[in-house]
C-alpha positions in Angstrom: 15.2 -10.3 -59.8 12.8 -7.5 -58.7 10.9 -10.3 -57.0 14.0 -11.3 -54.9 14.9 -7.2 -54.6 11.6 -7.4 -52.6 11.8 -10.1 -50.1 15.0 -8.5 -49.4 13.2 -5.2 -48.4 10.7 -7.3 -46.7 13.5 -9.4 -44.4 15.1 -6.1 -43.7 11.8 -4.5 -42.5 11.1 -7.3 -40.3 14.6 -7.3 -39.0 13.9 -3.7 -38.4 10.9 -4.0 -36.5 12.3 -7.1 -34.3 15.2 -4.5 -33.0 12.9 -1.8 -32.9 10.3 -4.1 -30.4 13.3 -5.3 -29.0 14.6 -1.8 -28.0 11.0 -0.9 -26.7 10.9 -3.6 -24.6 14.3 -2.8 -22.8 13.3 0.5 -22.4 9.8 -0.7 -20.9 12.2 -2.8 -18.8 14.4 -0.1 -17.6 11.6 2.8 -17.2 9.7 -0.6 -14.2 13.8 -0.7 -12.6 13.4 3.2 -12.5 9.9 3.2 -11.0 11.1 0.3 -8.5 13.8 1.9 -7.4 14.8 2.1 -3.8 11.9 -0.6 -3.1 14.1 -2.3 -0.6 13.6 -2.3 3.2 13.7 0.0 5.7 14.9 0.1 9.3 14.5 2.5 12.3 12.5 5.6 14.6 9.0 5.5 13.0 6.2 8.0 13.7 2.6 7.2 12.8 1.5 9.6 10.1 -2.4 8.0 10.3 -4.0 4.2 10.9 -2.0 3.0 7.6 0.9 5.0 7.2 4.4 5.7 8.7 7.6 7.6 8.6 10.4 5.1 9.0 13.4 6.7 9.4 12.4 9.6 7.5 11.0 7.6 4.5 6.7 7.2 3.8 5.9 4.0 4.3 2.1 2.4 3.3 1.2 -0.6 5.3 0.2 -2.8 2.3 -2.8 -4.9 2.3 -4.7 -2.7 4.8 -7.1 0.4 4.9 -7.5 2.2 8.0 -9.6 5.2 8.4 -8.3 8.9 7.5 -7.6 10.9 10.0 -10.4 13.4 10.1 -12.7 10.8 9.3 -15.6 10.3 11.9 -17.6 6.7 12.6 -20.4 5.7 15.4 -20.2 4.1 18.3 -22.8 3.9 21.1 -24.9 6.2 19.3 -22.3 9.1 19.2 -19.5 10.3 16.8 -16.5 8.7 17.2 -12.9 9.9 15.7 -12.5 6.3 14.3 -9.4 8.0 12.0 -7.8 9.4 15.4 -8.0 6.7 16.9 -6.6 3.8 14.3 -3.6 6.2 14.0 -3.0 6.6 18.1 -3.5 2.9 18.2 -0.5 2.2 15.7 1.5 4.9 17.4 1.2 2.5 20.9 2.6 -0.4 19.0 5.9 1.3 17.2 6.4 3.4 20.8 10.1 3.7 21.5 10.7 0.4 19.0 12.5 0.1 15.9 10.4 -0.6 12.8 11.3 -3.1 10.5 9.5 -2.8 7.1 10.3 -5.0 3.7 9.5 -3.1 1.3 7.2 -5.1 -1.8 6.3 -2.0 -4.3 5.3 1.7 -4.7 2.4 2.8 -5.0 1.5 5.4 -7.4 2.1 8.5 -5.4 5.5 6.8 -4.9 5.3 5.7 -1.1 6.8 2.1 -0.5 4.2 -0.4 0.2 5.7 -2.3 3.2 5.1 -5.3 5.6 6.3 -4.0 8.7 7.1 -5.2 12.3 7.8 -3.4 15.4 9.6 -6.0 17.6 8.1 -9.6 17.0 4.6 -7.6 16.7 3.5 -8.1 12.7 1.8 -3.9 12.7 -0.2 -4.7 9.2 -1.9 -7.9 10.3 -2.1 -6.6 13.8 -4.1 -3.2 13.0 -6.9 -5.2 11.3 -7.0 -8.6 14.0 -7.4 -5.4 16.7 -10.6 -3.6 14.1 -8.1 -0.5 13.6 -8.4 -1.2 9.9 -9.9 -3.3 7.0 -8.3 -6.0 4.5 -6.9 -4.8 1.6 -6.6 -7.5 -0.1 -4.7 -9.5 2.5 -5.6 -10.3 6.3 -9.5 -10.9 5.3 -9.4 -13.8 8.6 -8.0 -11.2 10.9 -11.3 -9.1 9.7 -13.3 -11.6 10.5 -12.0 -12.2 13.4 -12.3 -8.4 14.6 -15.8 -8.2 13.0 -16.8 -11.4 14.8 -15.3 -9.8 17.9 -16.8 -6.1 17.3 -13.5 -4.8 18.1 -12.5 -1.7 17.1 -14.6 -0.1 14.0 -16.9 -3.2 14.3 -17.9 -2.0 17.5 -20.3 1.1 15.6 -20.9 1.6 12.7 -18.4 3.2 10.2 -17.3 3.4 6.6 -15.1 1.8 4.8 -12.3 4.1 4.4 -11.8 3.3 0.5 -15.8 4.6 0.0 -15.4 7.5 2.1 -12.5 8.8 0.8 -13.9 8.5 -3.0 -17.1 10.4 -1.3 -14.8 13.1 -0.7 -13.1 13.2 -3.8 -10.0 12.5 -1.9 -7.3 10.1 -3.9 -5.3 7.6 -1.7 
């Protein structure tokens, strides 16, 4: 009898601990909807806050799968400094002038910005600032780097760093 007293205990506790995992994983579940909130896409005025970045329609958007330079960052070119952050941000304020943006929004990253693909008009601006050298592959685009690299257009014209390495130079988090 005390045996079978036992395995009862025993069934119970696993029972126990199958709702208990159960419940964390709902809860796992529900905290990722949370975080993923409001991930959807996003339409309208858009203002270029640097070379990877936007407001669209007053939300912060990240251009995902590029890296452009930050905006006081300074590269070479023909011997001389160069404003290489200026510059990737003025070029991706000419694209979006006086257009809507259209962003589909994938994630956010973990300052909570909505990493987007976004297009101003038929004009793809992710894939676009790299092809034109205005930024680097981040994990996506790497032919349009080449391309741009092959080309020296933009950054590839001098000499610069990668915006990813300077900024961890700096102590500065992206």
């Amino acid at each position: 009898m005390e045996s079978m007293v036992f395995k009862t205990r025993t069934g119970r506790n696993r029972w126990i601990s199958i709702v208990l995992l159960a419940i964390l994983v709902g809860i796992a579940f529900l905290v990722r909807q949370i975080e993923q909130a409001g991930v959807g896409n996003v339409d309208g005025h858009a203002t270029a806050i640097d070379g990877d970045s936007l407001y669209v329609a007053g939300r912060e958007v990240r251009l995902m799968g590029i890296d452009a330079p930050e905006g006081q960052q300074l590269c070479r070119r023909g011997g001389a400094k160069w404003e290489c952050g200026e510059a990737a941000t003025q070029e991706l304020l000419g694209m979006i002038a006086g257009q809507t943006v259209h962003c589909e929004g994938v994630e956010k990253d973990r300052h909570r910005r909505l990493l987007a693909l976004c297009s101003a008009g038929n004009l793809d601006l992710n894939r676009e600032m790299v092809r034109r050298g205005m930024a680097v592959a981040y994990g996506r685009y790497t032919a349009e780097e080449r391309e741009a690299a092959n080309s020296n257009r933009g950054l590839w014209g001098g000499e610069f760093v990668r915006p990813r390495v300077w900024r961890q130079e700096r102590g500065i988090s992206n």
